[in-house]
LOMI-183952 format. One record per residue (C-alpha): residue number from 1; residue in one letter; x, y, z. Coordinates in steps of 0.02 Angstrom, whole numbers, plus 50000, padded with zeros to 5 digits. Example, Ala and Ser with C-alpha at 12.3 -4.5 7.8 and 13.67 -1.06 7.14 Angstrom:
residues 2
{node 1, 'A', {50615, 49775, 50390}} {node 2, 'S', {50684, 49947, 50357}} 
END
This chain:
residues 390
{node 1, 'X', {49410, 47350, 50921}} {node 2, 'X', {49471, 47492, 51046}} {node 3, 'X', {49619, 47544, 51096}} {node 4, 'X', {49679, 47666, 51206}} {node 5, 'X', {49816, 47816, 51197}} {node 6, 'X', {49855, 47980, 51247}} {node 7, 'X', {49829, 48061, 51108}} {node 8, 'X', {49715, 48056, 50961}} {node 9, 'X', {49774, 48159, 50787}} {node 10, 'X', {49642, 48169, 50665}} {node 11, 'X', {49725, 48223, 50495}} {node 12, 'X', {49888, 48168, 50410}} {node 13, 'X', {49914, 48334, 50318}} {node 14, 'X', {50052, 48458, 50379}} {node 15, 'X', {49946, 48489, 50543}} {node 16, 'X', {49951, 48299, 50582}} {node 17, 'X', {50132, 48292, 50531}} {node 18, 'X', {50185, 48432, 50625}} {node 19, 'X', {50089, 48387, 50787}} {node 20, 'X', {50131, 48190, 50779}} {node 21, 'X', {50335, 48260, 50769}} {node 22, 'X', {50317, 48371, 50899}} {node 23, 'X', {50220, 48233, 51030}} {node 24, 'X', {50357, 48109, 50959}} {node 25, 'X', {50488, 48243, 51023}} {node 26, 'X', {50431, 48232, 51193}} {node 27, 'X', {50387, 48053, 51193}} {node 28, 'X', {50218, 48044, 51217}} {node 29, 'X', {50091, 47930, 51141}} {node 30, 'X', {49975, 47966, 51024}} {node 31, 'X', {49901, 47890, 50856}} {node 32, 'X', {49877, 47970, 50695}} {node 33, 'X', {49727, 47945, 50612}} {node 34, 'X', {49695, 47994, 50388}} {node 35, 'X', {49546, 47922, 50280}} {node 36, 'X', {49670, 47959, 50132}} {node 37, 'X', {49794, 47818, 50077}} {node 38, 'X', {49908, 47944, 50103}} {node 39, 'X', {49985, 48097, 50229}} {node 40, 'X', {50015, 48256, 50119}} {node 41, 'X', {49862, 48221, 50024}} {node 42, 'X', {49789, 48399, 49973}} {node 43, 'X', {49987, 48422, 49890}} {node 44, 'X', {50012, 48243, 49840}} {node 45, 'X', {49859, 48206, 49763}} {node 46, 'X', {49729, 48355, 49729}} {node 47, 'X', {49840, 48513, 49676}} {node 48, 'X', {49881, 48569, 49481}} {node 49, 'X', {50028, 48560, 49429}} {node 50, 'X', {50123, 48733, 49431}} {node 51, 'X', {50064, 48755, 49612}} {node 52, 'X', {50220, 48836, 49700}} {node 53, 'X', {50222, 48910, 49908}} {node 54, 'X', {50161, 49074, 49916}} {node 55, 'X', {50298, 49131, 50025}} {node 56, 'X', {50466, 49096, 50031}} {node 57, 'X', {50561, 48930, 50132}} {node 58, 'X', {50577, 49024, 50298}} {node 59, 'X', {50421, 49053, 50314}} {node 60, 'X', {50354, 48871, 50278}} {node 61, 'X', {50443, 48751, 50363}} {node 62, 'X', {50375, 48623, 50516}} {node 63, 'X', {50427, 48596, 50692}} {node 64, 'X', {50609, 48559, 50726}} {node 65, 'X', {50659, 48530, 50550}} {node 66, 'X', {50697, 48683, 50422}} {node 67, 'X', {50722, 48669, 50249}} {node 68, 'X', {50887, 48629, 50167}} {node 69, 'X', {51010, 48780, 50098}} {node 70, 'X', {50988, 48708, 49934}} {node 71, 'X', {50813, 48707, 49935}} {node 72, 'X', {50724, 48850, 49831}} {node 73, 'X', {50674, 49000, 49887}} {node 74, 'X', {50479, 48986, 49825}} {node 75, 'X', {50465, 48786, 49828}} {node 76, 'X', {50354, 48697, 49709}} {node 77, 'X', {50227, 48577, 49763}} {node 78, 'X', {50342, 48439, 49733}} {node 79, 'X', {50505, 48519, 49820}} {node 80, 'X', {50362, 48511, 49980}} {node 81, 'X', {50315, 48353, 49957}} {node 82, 'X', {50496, 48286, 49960}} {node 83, 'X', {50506, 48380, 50112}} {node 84, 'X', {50365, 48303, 50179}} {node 85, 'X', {50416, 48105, 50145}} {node 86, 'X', {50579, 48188, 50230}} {node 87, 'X', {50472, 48245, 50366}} {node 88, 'X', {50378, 48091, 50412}} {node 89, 'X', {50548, 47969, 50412}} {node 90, 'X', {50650, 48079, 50510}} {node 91, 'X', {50516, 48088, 50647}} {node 92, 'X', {50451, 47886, 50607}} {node 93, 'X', {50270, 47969, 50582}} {node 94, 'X', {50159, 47813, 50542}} {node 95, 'X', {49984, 47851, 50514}} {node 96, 'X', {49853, 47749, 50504}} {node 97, 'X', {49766, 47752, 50347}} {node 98, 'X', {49568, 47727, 50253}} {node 99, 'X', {49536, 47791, 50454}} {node 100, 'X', {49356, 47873, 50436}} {node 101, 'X', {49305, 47964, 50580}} {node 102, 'X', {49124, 47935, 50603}} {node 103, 'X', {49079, 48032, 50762}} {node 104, 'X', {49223, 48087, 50916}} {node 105, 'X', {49129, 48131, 51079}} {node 106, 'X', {49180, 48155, 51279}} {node 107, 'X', {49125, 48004, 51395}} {node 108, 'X', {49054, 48099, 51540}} {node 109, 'X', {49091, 47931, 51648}} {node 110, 'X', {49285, 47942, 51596}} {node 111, 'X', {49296, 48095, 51545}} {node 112, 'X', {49393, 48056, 51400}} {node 113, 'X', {49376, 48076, 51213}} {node 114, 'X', {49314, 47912, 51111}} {node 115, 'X', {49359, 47932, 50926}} {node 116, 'X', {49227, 47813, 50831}} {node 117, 'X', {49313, 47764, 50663}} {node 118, 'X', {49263, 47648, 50491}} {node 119, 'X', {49400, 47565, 50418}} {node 120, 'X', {49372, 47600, 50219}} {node 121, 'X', {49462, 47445, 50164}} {node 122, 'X', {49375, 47328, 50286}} {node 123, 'X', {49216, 47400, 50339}} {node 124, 'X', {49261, 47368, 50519}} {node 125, 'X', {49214, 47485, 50662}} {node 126, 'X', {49356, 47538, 50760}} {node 127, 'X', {49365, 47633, 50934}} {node 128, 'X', {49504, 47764, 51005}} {node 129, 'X', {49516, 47822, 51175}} {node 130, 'X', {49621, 47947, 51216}} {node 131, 'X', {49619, 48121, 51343}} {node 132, 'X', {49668, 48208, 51231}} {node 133, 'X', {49597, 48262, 51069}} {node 134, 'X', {49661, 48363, 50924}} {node 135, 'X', {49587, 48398, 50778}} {node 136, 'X', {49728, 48431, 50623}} {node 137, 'X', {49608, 48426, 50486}} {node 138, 'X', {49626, 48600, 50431}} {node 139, 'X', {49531, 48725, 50334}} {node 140, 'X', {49539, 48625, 50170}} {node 141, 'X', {49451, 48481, 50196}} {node 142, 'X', {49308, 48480, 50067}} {node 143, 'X', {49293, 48569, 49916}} {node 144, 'X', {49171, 48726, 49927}} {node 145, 'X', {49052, 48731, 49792}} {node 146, 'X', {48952, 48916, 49789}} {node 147, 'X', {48769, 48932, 49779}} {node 148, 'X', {48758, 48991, 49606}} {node 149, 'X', {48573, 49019, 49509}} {node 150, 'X', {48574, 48888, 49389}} {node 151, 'X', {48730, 48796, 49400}} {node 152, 'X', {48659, 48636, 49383}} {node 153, 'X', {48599, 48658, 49222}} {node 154, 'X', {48775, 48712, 49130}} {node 155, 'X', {48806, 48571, 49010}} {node 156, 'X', {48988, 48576, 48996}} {node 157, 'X', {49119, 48534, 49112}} {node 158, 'X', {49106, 48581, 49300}} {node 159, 'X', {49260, 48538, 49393}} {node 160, 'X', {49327, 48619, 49572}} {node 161, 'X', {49520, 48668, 49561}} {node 162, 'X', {49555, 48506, 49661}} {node 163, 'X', {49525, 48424, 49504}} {node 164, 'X', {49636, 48521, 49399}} {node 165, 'X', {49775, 48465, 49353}} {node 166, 'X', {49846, 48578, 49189}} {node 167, 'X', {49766, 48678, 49042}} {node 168, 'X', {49846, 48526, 48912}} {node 169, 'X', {49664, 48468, 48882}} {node 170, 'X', {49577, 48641, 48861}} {node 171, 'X', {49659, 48712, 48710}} {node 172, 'X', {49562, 48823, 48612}} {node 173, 'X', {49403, 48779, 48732}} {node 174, 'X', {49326, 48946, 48814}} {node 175, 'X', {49347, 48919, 49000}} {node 176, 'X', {49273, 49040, 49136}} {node 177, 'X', {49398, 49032, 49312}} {node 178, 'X', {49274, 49067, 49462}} {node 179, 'X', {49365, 49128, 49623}} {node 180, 'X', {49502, 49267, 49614}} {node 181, 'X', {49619, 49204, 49739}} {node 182, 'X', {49803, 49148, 49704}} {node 183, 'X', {49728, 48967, 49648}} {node 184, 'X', {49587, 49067, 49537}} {node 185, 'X', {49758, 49173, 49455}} {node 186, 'X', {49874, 49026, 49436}} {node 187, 'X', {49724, 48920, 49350}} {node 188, 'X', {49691, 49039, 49236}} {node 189, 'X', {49868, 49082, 49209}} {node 190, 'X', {49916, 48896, 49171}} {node 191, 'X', {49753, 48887, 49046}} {node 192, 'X', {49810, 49044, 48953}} {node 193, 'X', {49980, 48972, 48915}} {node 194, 'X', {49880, 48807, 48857}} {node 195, 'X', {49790, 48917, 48735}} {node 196, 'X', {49635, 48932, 48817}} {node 197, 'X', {49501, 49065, 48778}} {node 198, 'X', {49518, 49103, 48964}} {node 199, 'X', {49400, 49214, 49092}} {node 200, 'X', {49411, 49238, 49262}} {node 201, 'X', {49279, 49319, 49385}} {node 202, 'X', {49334, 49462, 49501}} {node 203, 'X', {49177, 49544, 49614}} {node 204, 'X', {49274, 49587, 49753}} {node 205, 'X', {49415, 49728, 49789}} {node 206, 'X', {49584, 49625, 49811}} {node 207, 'X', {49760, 49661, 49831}} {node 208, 'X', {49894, 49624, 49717}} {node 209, 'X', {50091, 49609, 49761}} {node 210, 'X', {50241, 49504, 49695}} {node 211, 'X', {50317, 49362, 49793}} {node 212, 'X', {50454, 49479, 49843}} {node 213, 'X', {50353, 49599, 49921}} {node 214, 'X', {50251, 49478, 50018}} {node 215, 'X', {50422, 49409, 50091}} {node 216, 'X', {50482, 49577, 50138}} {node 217, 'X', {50316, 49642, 50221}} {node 218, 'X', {50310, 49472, 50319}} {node 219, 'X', {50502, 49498, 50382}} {node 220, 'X', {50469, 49696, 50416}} {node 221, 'X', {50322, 49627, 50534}} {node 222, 'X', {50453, 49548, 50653}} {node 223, 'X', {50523, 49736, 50690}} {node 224, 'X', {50363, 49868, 50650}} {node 225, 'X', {50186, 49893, 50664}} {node 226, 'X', {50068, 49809, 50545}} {node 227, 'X', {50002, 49988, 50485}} {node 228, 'X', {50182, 50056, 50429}} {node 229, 'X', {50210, 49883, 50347}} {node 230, 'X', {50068, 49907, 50242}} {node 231, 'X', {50102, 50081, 50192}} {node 232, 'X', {50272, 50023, 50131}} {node 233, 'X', {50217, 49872, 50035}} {node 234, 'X', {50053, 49993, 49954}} {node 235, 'X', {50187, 50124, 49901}} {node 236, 'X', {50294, 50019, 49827}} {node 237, 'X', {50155, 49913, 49754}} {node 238, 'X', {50089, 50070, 49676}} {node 239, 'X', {50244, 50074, 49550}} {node 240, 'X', {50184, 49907, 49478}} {node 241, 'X', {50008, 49884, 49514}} {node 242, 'X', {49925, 50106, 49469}} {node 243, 'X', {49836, 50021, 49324}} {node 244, 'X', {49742, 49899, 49364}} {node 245, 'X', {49571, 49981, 49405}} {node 246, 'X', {49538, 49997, 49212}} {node 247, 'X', {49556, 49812, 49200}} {node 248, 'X', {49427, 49778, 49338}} {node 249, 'X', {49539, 49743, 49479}} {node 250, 'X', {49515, 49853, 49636}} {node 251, 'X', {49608, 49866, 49790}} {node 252, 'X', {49530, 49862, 49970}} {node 253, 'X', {49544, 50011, 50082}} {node 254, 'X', {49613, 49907, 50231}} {node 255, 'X', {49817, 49866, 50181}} {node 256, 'X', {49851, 49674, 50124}} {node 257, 'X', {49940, 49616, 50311}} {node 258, 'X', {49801, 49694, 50413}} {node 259, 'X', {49669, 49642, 50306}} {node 260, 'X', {49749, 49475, 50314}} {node 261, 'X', {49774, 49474, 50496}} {node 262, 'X', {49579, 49543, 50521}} {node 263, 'X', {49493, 49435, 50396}} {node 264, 'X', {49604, 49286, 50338}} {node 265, 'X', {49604, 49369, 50168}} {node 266, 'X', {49760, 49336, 50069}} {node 267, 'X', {49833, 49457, 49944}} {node 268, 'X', {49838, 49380, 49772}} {node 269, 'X', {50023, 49355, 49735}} {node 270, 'X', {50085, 49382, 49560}} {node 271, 'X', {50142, 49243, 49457}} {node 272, 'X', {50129, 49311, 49263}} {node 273, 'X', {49925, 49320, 49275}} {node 274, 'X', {49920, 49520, 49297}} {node 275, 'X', {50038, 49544, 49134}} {node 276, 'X', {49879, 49431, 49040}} {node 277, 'X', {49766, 49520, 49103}} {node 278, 'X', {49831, 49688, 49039}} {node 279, 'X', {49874, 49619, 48876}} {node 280, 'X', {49677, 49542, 48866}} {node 281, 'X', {49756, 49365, 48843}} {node 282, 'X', {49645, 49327, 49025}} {node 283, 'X', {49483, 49418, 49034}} {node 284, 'X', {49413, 49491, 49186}} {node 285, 'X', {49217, 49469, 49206}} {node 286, 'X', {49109, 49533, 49339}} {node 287, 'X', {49011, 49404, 49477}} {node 288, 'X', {48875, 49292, 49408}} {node 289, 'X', {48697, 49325, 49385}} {node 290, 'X', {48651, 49147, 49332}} {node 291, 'X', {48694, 49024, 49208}} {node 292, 'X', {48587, 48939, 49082}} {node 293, 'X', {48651, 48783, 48984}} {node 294, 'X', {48831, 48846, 48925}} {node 295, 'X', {48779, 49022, 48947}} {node 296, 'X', {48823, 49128, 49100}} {node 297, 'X', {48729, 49295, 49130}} {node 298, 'X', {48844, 49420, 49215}} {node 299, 'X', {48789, 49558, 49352}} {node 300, 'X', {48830, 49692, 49196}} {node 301, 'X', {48693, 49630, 49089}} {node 302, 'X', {48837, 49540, 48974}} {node 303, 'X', {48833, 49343, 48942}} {node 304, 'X', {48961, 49215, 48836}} {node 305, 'X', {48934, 49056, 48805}} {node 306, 'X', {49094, 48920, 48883}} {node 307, 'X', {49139, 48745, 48881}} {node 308, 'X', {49221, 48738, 49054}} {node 309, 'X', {49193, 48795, 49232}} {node 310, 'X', {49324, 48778, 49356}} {node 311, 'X', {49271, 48824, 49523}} {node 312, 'X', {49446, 48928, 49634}} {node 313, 'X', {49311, 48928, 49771}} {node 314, 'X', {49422, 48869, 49911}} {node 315, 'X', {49375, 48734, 50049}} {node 316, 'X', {49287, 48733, 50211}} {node 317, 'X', {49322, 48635, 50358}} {node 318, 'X', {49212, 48484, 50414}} {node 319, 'X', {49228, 48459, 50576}} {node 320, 'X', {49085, 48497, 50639}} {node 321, 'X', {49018, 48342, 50554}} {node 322, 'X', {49113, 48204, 50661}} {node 323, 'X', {49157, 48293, 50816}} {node 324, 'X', {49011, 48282, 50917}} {node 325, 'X', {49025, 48410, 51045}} {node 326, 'X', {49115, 48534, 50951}} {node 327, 'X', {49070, 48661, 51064}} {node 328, 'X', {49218, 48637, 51172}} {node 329, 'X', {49343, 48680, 51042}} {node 330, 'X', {49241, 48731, 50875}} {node 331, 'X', {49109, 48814, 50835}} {node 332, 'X', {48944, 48751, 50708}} {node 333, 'X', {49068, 48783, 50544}} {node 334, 'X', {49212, 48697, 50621}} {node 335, 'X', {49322, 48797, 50650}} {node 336, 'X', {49368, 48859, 50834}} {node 337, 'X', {49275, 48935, 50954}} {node 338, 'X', {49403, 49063, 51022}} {node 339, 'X', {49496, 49175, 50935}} {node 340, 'X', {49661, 49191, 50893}} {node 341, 'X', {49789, 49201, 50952}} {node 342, 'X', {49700, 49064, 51092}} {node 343, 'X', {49649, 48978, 50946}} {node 344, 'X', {49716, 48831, 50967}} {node 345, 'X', {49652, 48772, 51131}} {node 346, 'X', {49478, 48716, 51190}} {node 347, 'X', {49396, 48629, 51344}} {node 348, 'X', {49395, 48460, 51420}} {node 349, 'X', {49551, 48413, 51288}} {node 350, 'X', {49508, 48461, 51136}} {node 351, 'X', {49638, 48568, 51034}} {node 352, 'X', {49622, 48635, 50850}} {node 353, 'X', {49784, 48680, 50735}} {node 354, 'X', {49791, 48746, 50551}} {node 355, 'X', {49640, 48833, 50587}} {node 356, 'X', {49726, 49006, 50599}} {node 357, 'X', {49710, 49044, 50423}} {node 358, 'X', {49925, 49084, 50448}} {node 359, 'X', {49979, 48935, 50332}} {node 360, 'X', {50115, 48832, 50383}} {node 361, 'X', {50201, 48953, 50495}} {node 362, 'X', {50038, 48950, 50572}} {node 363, 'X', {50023, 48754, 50590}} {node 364, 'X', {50192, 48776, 50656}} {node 365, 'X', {50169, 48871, 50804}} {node 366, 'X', {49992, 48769, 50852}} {node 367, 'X', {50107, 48630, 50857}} {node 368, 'X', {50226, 48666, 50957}} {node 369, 'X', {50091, 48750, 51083}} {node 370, 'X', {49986, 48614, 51077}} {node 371, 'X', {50103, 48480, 51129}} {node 372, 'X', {50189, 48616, 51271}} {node 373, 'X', {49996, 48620, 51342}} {node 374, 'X', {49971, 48446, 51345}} {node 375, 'X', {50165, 48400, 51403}} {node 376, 'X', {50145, 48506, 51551}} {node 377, 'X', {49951, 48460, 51599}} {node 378, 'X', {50045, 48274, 51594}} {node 379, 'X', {50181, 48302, 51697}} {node 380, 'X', {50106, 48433, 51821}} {node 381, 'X', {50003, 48283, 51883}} {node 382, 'X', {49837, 48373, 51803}} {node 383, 'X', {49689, 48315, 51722}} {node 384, 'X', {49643, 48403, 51553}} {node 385, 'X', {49458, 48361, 51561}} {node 386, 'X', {49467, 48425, 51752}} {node 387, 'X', {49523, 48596, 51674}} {node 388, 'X', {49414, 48738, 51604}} {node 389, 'X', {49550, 48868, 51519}} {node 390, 'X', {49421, 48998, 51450}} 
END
């Protein structure tokens, strides 16, 4: 089968969602395209329980809809899935679903993109043609698993956080948290409170700050310069945060926005994990020399012996793998070529959002670029693939 559109969205998450309602708002035709069985699915289907936003409403809505008054300040993962299934009806989003995207190339005779799809529930190859091309898959769509000397021979449970759901199961059980981002702390918050003999490793500097913080750094950013923003949000962290060297947590010498900003690196926000950690009730552990069986050789010369691993390790974007030639929009790791803030945009069609590393307010703004760009090539009588921006 093919059929041809304007535009092809690969990925039903909040990138999909948020492009497909902005193309919708300016009535032009695209298709939406998800190997899930769902849209949403990294919130609906592979997050723990307790996972909450980051940062508060204003900073996480979509295109053309904001969150209720009523809403929480710091939604959980359900309050944003609501708003999701709100999302989708109010903008009649219909994706097409078990859509696997084998391979999506440029047809030099055309020059448009065909989009090369199995359809998981019937086996059947399926064809999209479309000028335009954009790729809403995100950063997050595999689980990264870390090269670690002699992982494959730990004999207890290996899991990646996607497969986490709560601590209920690992009372008692000793259970070592790899990855110290806010998934690593939550995970190893949530075990503690189960009653798990819980560890978590830390080998790299990171900064610490409460939601609050966060939310007033981010709104001080609108008005001053990223350098007196962090000197703010460091002295005031500094009230709440002095002793936490002596537990093995050290901060980086760039501030939390700009090393954010440089290096995608988010500061780890504090949900109740720091307090844990001071009273010993979460361990901190160096990085990993190998493991051996249950037992897992530290950099310090220490070991323990565990029942559980649970790899915080973040995602990676895959890309690269089905779109053939990436290299007019992303780059071998999929993710794009160009920096931001032209992030967003490639050649010959192609565009890339939620690859920022800026979260939803990030996806947000691709959006709304993406379908400006592609509204005004339409209607100023252009060609995208006749175009080279860059």
């Amino acid at each position: 089968m093919e059929e041809t559109t304007t535009v092809v969205i690969v990925g039903a998450g909040p990138s999909g969602l948020a492009m497909a309602a902005c193309l919708g708002k300016k009535s032009i035709p695209y298709i939406l395209l998800e190997r899930d069985d769902c849209y949403g699915s990294l919130w609906k289907k592979n997050s723990y329980d307790r996972l909450s936003l980051h940062l508060a409403k204003c900073f996480c809505s979509l295109p053309h809809q904001p969150h209720k008054y009523c809403t929480p300040t710091f939604m959980s993962k359900h309050d944003f899935s609501s708003y999701l299934d709100s999302y989708v009806k109010h903008f009649n989003i219909k994706p097409r679903y078990y859509c696997c995207v084998e391979v999506a190339y440029l047809n030099e005779d055309d020059n448009k993109w065909r989009i090369e799809t199995n359809s998981m529930l019937s086996g059947e190859r399926e064809v999209y043609v479309a000028e335009f091309l954009v790729v809403a898959t995100g950063e997050n769509a595999k689980a990264f698993i870390p090269d670690i000397h002699g992982i494959e021979s730990f004999k207890g449970e290996l899991i990646h956080s996607s497969q986490y759901t709560n601590g209920r199961k690992y009372e008692e059980k000793s259970v070592l948290v790899i990855g110290s981002g806010n998934s690593g702390m939550e995970i190893s918050n949530d075990l503690s409170e189960f009653g798990a003999q819980t560890c978590i490793v830390i080998r790299s500097p990171l900064h610490v700050l409460s939601k609050t913080m966060v939310c007033a750094g981010m709104l001080m950013l609108k008005f001053m310069r990223i350098n007196h923003v962090d000197k703010l949000i460091l002295w005031l962290a500094t009230f709440y945060y002095a002793d936490l060297p002596k537990y093995g947590i050290h901060r980086p010498q760039v501030g939390p926005f700009l090393l954010k900003a440089s290096g995608g690196k988010t500061p780890v926000i504090d949900g109740g994990s720091i307090d844990k950690i001071r009273s010993q009730e979460i361990k901190v552990v160096p990085a990993i020399k190998s493991i051996s069986g249950n037992n897992v050789h530290f950099e310090n010369g220490t070991h323990e012996n565990f029942d559980t691993i649970i790899l915080a390790t973040g995602y990676k974007s895959v890309a690269a793998e089905w779109v053939k030639d990436y290299k007019y929009g992303l780059n071998k790791e999929g993710m794009p070529k160009n920096k931001y803030p032209n992030h967003w945009k490639g050649d010959n069609g192609i565009y890339c959002i939620g690859m920022s590393g800026r979260g939803l307010a990030g996806i947000s703004s691709d959006a709304i670029l993406v379908a400006n760009d592609i509204d005004n090539i339409l209607h100023g009588g252009r060609r995208a693939t006749k175009l080279k921006w860059f």
